[in-house]
C-alpha positions in Angstrom: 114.5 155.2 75.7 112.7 156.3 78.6 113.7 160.2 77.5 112.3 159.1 74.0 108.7 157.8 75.3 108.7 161.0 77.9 108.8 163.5 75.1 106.4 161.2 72.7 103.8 161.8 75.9 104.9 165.2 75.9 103.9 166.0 72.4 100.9 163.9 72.3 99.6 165.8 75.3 100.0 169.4 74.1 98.7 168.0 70.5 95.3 167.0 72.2 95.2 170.2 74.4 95.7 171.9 71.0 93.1 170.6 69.7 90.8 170.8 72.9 91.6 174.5 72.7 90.6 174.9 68.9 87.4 173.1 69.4 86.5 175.4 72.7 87.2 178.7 70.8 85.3 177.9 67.5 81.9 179.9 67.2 79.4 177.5 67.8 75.4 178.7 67.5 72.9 176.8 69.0 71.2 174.2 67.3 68.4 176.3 66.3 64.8 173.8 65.7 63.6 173.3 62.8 59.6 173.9 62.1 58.0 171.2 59.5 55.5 173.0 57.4 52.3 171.3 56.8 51.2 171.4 52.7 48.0 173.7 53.2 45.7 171.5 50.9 42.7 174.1 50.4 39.1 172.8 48.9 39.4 171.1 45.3 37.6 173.3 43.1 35.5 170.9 41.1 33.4 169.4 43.9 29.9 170.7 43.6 28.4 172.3 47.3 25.6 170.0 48.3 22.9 171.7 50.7 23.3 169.9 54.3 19.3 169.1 54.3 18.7 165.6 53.7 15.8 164.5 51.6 13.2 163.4 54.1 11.4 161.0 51.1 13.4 157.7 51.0 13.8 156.6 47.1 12.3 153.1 46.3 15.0 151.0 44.6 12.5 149.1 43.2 11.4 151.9 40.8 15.0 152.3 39.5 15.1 150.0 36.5 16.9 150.3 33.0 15.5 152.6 31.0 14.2 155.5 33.5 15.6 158.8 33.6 17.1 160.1 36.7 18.7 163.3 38.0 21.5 163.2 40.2 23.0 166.1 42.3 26.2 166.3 40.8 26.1 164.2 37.2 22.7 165.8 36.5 20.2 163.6 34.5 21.0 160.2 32.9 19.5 157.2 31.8 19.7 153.5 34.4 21.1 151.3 31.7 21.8 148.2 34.4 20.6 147.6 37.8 21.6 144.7 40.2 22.9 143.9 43.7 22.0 147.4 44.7 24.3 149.1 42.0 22.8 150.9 39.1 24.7 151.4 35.9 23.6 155.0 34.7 25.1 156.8 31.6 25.4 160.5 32.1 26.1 162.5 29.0 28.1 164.9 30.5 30.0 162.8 32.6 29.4 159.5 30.8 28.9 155.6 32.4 29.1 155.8 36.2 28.3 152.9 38.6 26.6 154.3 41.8 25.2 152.5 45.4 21.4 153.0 45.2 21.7 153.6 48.6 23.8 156.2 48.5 23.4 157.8 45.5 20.4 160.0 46.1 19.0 159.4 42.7 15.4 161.1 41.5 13.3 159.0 39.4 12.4 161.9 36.4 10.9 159.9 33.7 
């Protein structure tokens, strides 16, 4: 029995050096990096360049009321149809109903 276990070992040891040997001798490349590509996410083409000057004359809210007409730099004129807690309601016709911050919206009183 002893015979039996010595040449179990025996082939056990020469399979696993076998298998070392294979493993050694395969052509292994380097792990080469890989390089994430950021999405290059140029200007949208629909917003409207705005000059960086800031109007020095500070609109009074207190003149926007419904029924004026206003110009805006990027909706163009429109009519105030609502105005409360600093929000005017204005309907532009070529970009319809828009809800806009009187104090950001950088409205001119035209009429």
């Amino acid at each position: 029995m002893n015979e039996t276990l010595k040449s179990i070992l025996e082939s056990l040891e020469q399979a696993a050096s076998t298998a070392i040997n294979k493993y050694k001798s395969k052509d292994t490349k380097p792990a080469t990096k890989k390089t994430e590509t950021k999405p290059n996410f140029g200007v949208p083409k629909n917003l409207k360049k705005i000059s960086g000057a800031t109007s020095s004359k500070k609109l009074d809210n207190s003149k926007v009321i419904p029924g004026v007409q206003v110009m805006h730099d990027r909706f163009g004129k429109g009519k105030v149809l609502t105005v409360e807690d600093g929000k005017a309601t204005v309907f532009f016709p070529s970009h319809g109903q828009k809800q806009l911050l009187l104090q950001f919206a950088k409205l001119d009183i035209i009429g």
